[in-house]
C-alpha positions in Angstrom: 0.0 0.0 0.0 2.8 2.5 0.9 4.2 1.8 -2.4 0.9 2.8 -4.4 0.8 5.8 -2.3 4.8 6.9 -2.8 4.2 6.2 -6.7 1.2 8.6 -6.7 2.9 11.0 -5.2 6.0 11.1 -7.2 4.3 13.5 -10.2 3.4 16.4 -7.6 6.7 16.1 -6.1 8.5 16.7 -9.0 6.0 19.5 -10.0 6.3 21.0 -6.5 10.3 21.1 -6.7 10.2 22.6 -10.4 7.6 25.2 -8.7 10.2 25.9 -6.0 13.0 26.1 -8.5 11.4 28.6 -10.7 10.4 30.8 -8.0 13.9 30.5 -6.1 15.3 32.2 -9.4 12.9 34.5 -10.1 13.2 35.4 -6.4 17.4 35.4 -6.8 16.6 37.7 -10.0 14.8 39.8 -7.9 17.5 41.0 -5.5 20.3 40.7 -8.4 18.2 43.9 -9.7 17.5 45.2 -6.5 21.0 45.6 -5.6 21.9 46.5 -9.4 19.4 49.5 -9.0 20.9 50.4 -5.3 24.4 50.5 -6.1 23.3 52.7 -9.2 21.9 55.4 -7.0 24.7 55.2 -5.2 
């Protein structure tokens, strides 16, 4: 039974960490411009 369950979840693990992924990027993106921006002001 465990096995079933561990298979079933296998797709929306793999989506989940390819979610997390993207968004860690588009998060390290983020600051990369936010400090680009700062040390322009500057």
């Amino acid at each position: 039974m465990r096995s079933a369950t561990n298979q079933q979840d296998q797709p929306e693990t793999r989506r989940l960490q390819l979610d997390l992924r993207r968004k860690d990027k588009a998060l390290a993106e983020a600051v990369a411009m936010l400090n680009a921006s700062k040390k322009i002001q500057a």
